[in-house]
C-alpha positions in Angstrom: 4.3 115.2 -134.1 1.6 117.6 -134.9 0.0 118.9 -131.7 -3.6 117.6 -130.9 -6.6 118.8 -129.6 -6.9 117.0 -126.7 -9.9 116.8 -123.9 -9.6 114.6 -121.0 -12.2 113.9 -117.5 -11.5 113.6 -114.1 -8.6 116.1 -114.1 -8.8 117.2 -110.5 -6.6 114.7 -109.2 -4.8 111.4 -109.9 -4.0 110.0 -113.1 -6.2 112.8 -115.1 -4.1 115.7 -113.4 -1.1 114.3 -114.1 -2.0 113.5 -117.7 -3.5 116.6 -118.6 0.0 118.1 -117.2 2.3 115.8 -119.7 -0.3 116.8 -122.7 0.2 120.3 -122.3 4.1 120.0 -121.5 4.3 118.3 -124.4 2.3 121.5 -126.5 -0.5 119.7 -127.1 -3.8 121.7 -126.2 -6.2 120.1 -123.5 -9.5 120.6 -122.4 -9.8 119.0 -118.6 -13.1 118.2 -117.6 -14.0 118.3 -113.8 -15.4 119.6 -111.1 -12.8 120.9 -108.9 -9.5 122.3 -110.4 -6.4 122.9 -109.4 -4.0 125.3 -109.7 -1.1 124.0 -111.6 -4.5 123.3 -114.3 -5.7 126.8 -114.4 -2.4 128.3 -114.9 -0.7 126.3 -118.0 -1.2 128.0 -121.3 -1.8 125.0 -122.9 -5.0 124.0 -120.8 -8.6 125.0 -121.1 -10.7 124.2 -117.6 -14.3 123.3 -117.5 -16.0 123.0 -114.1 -18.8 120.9 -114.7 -20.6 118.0 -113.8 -20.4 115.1 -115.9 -23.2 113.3 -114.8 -25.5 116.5 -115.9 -26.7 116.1 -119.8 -27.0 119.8 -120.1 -23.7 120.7 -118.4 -22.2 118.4 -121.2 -23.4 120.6 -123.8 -20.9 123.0 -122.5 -18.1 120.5 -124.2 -19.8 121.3 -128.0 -19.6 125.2 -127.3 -16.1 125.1 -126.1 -15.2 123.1 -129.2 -16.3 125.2 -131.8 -15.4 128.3 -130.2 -12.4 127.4 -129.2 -10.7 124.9 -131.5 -12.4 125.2 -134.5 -14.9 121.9 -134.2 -11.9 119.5 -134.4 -11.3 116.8 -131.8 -8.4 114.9 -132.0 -8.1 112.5 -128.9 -11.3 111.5 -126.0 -9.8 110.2 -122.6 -12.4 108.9 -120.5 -10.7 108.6 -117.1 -13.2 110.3 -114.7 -14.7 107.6 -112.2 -17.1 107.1 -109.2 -16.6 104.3 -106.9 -19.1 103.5 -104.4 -17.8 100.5 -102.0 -20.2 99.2 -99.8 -21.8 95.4 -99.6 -24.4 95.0 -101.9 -27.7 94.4 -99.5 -26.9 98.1 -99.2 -26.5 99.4 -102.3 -29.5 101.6 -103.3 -31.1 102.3 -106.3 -29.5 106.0 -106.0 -26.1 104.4 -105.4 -26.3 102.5 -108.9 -27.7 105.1 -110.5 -24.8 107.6 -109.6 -22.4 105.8 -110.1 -23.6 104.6 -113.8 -24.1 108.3 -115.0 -20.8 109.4 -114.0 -18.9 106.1 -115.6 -21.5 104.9 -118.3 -24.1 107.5 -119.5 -21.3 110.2 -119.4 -19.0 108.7 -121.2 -21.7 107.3 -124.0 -23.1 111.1 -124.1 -19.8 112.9 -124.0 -18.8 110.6 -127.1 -21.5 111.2 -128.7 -21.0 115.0 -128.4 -17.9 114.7 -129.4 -18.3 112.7 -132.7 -19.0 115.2 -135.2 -15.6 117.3 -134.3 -13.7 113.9 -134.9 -11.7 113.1 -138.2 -10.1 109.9 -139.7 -7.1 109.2 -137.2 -8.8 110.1 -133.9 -8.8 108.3 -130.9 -11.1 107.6 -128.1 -9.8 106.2 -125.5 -12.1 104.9 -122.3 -10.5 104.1 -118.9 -12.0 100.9 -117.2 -10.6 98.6 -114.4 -9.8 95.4 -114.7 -12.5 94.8 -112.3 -14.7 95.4 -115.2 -13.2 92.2 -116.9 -15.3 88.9 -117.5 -13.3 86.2 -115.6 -10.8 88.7 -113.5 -10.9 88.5 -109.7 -13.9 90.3 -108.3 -14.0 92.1 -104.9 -16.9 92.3 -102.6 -18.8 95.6 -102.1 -18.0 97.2 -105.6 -20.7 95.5 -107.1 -21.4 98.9 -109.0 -18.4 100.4 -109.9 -17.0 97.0 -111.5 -20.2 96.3 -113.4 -20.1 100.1 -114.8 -16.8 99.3 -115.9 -17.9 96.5 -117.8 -20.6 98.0 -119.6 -18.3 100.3 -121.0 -15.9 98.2 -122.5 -18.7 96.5 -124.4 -19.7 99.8 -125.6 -16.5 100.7 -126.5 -16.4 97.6 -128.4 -19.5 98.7 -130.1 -18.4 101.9 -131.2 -15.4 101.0 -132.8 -17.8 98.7 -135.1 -19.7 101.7 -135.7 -17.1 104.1 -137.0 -14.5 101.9 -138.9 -15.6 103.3 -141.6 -14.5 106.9 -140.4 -11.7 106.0 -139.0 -12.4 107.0 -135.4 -10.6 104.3 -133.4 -12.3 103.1 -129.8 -9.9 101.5 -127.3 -10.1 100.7 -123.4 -7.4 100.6 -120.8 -8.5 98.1 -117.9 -6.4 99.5 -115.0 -5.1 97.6 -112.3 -4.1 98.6 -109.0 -2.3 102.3 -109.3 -2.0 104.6 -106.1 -4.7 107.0 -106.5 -6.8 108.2 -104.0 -9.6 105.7 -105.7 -7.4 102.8 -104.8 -7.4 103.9 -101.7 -11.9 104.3 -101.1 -11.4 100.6 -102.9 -8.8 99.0 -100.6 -7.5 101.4 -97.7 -4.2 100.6 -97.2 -2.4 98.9 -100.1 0.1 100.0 -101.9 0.2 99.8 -105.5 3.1 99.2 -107.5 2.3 101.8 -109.9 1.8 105.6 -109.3 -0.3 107.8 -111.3 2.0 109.7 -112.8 3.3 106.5 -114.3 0.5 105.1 -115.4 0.1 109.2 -117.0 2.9 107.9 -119.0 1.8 104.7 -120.2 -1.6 106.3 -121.1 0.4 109.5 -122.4 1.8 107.3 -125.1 -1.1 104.6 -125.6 -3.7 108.1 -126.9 -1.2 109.3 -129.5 -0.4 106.3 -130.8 -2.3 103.4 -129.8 -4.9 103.9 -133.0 -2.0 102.5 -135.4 -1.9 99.5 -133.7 -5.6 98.5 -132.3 -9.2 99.5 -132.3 -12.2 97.4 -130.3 -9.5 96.5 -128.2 -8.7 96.1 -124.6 -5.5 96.0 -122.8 -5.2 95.1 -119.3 -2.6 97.1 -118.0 -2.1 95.4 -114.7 0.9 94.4 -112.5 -0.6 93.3 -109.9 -3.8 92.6 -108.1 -6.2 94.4 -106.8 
């Protein structure tokens, strides 16, 4: 398989870290997107770091430099996997809270794509990581009012977008995650245990971005064992 030019969000830890590992152990190039980095990140040959802040419009501008400095304005696969949870009962939710959380998981994954779309060709993927939280009828759980509506509003406009660019053949898919041991899980619901951990959901996802685009676009899978 040809090796793809790859950017990913939400690197520093979890599923992103491990997935931005098995991209560039695989030869792939990656950019990983987040604010703190570590090590094992900075040190692959196959991995570009960029320290910003998602939720700042300017910072994202940095992504479009990088990109045609760097890899020749070609794109090949989007992962959206960076996330902010805020759990707390809704009479106390503030307008702040709702509005933090939204620019890191709506506005910067709507601007980022949008950044991104000129450097993408037919065959390229975007994939955006939701929760299945985020899906109409699922079981919903009280004080993540905001995170699970955020991850609603992204699936519709993923849904959207792969409308928009059929015709270019720039495919728009979302994963709706279960419960997978991350330290999010854990700010969610202190003290379970998911069934999956994040390196193997890495794999699942790993596969799903290089391949998933044969197979769907507009879709989304809920990849869930169990619940939460």
């Amino acid at each position: 398989m040809e090796n793809k030019n790859i950017i990913i969000t939400g690197t520093s830890r979890g599923i992103g870290f491990e997935l931005a590992l098995q991209f560039a152990n695989a030869g792939h190039q990656v950019l990983a997107i987040s604010r703190n980095t570590k090590k094992e990140l900075l040190e692959h040959s196959h991995i570009s770091c960029l320290p910003i802040d998602i939720a700042n419009e300017n910072d994202l501008l940095q992504v479009a430099d990088f990109v045609k400095e760097t890899w020749q304005n070609k794109v090949d696969i989007l992962i959206h996997n960076a996330g902010l949870l805020v759990n707390k009962p809704f009479e106390n939710l503030s307008f702040s809270d709702f509005e933090q959380v939204y620019k890191v998981n709506v506005f910067a994954v709507a601007e980022l794509t949008r950044i991104c779309i000129p450097f993408m060709k037919k065959g390229s993927h975007v994939v955006t990581i939701s929760s299945m939280g985020g899906i109409q009828g699922s079981m919903k759980f009280a004080g993540l009012a905001a995170y699970s509506s955020s991850k609603g509003a992204v699936i519709t406009l993923s849904e959207l977008l792969a409308e928009e660019y059929k015709e270019r053949g720039i495919a728009f898919n979302v994963l709706a995650l279960g419960a997978v041991n991350t330290e999010m899980l854990q700010e969610a619901f202190p003290g379970y245990e998911a069934p999956l951990s994040a390196k193997e959901m890495a794999d699942y996802m790993f596969n799903f971005a290089l391949t998933g685009n044969k197979y769907f676009n507009g879709k989304v899978l809920q990849v869930s064992s169990s619940t939460p």
